[in-house]
C-alpha positions as CSV (number, residue, x, y, z in Angstrom):
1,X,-20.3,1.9,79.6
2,X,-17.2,0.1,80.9
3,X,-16.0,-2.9,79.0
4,X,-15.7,-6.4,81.5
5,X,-12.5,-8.1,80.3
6,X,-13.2,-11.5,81.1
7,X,-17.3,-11.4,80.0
8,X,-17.2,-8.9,76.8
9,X,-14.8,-9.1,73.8
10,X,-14.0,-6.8,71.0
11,X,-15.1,-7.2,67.4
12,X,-11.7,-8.1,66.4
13,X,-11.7,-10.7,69.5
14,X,-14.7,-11.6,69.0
15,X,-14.2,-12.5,65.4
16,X,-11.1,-14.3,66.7
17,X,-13.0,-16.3,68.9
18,X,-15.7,-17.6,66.7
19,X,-13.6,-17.9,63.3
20,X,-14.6,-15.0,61.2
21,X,-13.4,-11.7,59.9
22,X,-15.0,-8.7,61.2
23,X,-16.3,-7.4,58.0
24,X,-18.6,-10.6,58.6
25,X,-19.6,-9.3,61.9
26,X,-20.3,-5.8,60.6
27,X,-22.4,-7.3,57.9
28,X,-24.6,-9.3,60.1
29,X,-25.2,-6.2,62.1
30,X,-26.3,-4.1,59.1
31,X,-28.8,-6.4,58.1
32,X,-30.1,-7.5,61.5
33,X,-28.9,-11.1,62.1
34,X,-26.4,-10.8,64.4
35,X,-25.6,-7.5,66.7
36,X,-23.1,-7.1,69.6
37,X,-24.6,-6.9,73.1
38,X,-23.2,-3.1,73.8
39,X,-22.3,-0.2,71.2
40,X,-20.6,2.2,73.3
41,X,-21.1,6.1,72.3
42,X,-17.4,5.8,71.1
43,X,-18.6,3.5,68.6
44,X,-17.2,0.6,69.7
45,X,-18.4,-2.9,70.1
46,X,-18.5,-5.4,72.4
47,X,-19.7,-8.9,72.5
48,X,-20.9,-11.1,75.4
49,X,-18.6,-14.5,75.5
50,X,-22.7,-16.4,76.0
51,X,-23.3,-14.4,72.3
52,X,-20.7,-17.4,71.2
53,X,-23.4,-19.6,71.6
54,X,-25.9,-17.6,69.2
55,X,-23.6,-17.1,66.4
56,X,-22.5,-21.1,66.4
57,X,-26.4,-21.5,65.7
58,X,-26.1,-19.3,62.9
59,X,-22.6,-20.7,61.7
60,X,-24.6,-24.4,62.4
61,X,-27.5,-23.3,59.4
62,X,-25.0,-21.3,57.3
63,X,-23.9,-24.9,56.8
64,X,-26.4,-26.0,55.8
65,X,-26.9,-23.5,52.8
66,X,-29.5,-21.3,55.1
67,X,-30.0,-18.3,53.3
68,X,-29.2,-15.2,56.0
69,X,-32.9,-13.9,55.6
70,X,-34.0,-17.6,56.6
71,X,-31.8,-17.8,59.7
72,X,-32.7,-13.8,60.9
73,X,-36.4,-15.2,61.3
74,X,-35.7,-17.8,62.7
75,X,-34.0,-16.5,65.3
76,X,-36.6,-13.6,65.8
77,X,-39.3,-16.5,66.9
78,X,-37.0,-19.5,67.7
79,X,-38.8,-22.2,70.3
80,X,-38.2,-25.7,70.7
81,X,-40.9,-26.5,68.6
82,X,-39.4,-24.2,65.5
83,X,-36.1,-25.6,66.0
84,X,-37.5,-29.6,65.7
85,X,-39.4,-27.7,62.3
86,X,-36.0,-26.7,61.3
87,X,-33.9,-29.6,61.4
88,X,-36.3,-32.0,60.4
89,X,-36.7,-29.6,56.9
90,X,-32.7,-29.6,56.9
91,X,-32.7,-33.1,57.3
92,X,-34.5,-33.5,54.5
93,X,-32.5,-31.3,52.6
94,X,-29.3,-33.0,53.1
95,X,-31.0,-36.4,52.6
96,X,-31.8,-35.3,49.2
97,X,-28.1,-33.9,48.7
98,X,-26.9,-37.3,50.0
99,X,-28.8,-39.3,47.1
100,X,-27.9,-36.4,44.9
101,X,-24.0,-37.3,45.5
102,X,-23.8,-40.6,45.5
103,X,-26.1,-41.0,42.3
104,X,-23.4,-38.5,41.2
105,X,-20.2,-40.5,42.5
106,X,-21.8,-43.4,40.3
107,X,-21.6,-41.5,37.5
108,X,-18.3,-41.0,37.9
109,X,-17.1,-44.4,39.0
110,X,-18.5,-45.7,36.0
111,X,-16.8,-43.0,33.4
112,X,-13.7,-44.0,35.1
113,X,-14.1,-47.4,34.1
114,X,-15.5,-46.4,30.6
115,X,-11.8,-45.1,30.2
116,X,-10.1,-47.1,31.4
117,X,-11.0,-49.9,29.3
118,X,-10.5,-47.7,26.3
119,X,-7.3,-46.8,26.8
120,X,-5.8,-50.7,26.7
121,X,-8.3,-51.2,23.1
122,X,-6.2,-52.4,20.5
123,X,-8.5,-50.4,17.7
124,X,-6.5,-51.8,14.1
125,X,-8.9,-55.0,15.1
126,X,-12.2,-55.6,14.1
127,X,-13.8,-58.0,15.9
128,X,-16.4,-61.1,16.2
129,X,-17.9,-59.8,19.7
130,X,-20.9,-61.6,21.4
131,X,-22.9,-59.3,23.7
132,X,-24.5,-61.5,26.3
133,X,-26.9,-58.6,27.2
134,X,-29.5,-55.8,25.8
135,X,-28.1,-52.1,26.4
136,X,-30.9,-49.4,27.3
137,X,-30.7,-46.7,24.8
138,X,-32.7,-43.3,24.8
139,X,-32.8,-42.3,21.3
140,X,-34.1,-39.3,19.4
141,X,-34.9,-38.6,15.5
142,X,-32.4,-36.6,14.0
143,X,-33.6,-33.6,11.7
144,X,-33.6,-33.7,8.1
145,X,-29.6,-33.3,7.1
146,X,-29.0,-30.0,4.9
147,X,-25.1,-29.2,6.5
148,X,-23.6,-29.0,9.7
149,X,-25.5,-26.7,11.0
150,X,-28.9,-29.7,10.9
151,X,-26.4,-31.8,12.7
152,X,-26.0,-29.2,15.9
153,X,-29.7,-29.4,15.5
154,X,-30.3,-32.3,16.1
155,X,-27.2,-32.6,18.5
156,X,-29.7,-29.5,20.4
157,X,-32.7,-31.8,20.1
158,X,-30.5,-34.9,21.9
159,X,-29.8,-32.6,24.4
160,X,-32.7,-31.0,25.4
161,X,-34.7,-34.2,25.5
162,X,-32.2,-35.5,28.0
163,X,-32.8,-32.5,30.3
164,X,-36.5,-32.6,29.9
165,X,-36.6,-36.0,31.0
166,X,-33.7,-35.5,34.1
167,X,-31.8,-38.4,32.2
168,X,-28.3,-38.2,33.4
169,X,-25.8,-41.1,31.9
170,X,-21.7,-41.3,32.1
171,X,-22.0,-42.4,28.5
172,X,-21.2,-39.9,25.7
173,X,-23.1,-39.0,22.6
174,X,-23.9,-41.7,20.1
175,X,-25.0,-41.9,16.4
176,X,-26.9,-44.5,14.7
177,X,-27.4,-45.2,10.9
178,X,-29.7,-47.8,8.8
179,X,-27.2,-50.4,7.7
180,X,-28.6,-49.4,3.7
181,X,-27.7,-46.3,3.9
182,X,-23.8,-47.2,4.7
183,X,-23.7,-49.6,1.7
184,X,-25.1,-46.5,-0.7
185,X,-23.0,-43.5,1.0
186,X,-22.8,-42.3,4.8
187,X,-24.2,-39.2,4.5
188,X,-26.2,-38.4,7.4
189,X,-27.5,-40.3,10.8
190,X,-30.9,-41.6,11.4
191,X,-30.4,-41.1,15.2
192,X,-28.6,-39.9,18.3
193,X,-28.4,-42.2,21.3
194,X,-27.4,-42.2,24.7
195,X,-26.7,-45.4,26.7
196,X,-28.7,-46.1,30.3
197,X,-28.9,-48.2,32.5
198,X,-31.7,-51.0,33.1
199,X,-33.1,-49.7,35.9
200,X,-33.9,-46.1,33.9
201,X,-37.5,-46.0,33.0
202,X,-36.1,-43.9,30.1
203,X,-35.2,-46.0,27.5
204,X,-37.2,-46.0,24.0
205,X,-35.0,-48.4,22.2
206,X,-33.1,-52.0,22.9
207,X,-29.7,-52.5,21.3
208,X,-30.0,-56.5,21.3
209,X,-28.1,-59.2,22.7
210,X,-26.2,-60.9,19.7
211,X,-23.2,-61.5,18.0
212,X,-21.6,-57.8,16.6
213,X,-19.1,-56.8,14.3
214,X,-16.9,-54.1,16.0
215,X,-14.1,-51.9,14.9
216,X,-12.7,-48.8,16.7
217,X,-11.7,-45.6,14.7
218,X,-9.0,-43.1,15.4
219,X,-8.9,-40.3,12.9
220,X,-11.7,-37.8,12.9
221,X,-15.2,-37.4,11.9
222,X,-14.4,-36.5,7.9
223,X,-12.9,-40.2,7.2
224,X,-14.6,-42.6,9.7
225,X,-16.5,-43.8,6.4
226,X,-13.2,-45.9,6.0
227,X,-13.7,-47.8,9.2
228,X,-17.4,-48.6,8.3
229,X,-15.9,-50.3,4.8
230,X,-13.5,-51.8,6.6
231,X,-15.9,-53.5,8.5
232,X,-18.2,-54.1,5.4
233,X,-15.6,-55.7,3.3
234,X,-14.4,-57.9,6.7
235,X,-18.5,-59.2,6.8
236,X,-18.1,-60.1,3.0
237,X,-15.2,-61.8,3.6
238,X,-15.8,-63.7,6.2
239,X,-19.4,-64.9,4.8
240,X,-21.0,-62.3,7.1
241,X,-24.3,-60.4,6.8
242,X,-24.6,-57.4,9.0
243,X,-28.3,-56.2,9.7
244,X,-30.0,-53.2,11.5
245,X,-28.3,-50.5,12.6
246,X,-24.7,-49.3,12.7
247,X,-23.9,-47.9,16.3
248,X,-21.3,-45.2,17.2
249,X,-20.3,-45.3,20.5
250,X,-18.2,-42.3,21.4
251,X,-14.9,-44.2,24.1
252,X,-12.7,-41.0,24.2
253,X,-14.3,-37.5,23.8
254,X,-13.5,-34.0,24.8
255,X,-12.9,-34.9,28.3
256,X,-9.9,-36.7,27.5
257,X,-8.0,-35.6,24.6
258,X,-7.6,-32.5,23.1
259,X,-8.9,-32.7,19.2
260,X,-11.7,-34.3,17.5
261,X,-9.4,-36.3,15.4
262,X,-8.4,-37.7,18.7
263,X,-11.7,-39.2,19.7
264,X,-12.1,-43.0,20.1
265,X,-15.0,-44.1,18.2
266,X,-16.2,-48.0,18.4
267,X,-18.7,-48.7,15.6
268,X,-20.3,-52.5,15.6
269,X,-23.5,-53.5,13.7
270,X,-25.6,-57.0,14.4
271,X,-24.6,-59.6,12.4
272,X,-27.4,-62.1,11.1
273,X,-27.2,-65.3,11.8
């Protein structure tokens, strides 16, 4: 058949025209999606400037994550009334993506400002702090302690009761211990935690308004006993009497520096009044 110049195109004009290779084009004519208008006996090609409009509709819903199988039936039984079916279903789909994004661009906002703040943290201070606010924890047991290997248990547990409850938080992995056990020998925690916000109706536990004793520790996991007797001998001291639970709230983690013994750890227990 002879080729009209100014109403058919070749596949490599064609692909030209609509902003795609030609490997594209051959594959959406293997599997059906998208065919040119003549195939010539010579084996070539050509397209019809009006199929332009056909493959923007299919460029519109690859957009839109439309799987190719999706978008071949539509277009075998497209109407008016499928196309409103369509976009109100993508609609819906990008609404969902929408919320999805900006819950996530929260997330991120907020561990921005977590690090921010810990970076200017003068942490050879221990402090008098007063917390004018509960903080929303979500808190699981951890496992008896027989080694390291009962504490990536329990890390595991943390973890997969997070996911089983869709709790996301920007906050990193924290550790909890019984005040008794510190004086005796820190051993072992009695929980992990991870901080949410008020409005998560995932909380189990309410780390109380009050006045804290906080300290901030720089040198690994294997001495961070000295910064809890630093803080014990400051409370005796100063005529103090710490109560409940030791908190470890993790400032500086993996994401920002390279080594554990880098990590920025605060640790602040409730001080009786």
């Amino acid at each position: 058949m002879k080729k009209k110049s100014h109403i058919y195109f070749t596949t490599g004009e064609f692909a030209n025209l609509v902003g795609v290779s030609k490997d594209t084009l051959f594959h959406y004519d293997k599997i059906g999606v998208f065919s040119p208008e003549i195939k010539g006996n010579n084996h070539y090609r050509y397209y019809s400037v009006y199929q332009a409009e056909v493959f923007n509709v299919i460029a519109t819903l690859k957009e839109v994550n439309m799987p190719l199988k999706e978008i071949k039936a539509y277009l075998n039984k497209r109407t008016p009334d499928e196309y409103i079916l369509l976009l109100e279903k993508e609609e819906a789909s990008l609404d969902t993506k929408i919320r999805e994004l900006q819950k996530m661009k929260g997330l991120i906002s907020q561990k921005i400002s977590i690090t921010k703040s810990a970076v200017g943290i003068n942490t050879s201070e221990i402090l008098l702090e007063e917390k004018i606010k509960d903080e929303f924890l979500v808190i699981t047991k951890t496992v008896p302690f027989t080694g390291e290997k009962s504490i990536a248990a329990s890390i595991k547990k943390h973890y997969e009761y997070l996911n089983e409850h869709n709790i996301i938080s920007p906050y990193s992995l924290g550790c909890m211990v019984d005040s008794e056990k510190v004086f005796d020998d820190l051993d072992s925690y009695d929980y992990f935690f991870t901080k949410v916000s008020k409005t998560s109706d995932s909380y189990n536990f309410i780390r109380e308004k009050g006045s804290y004793l906080t300290a901030y520790h720089t040198k690994g996991y294997l001495n961070i006993k000295d910064t809890y007797d630093r803080i014990l001998e400051f409370a005796k001291n100063e005529g103090l009497k710490p109560e409940g639970y030791f908190y470890e709230d993790v400032l500086l983690d993996e994401l920002s520096v390279k080594e554990y013994d880098q990590y920025l750890i605060q640790i602040s227990i409730k001080i009786l009044k």
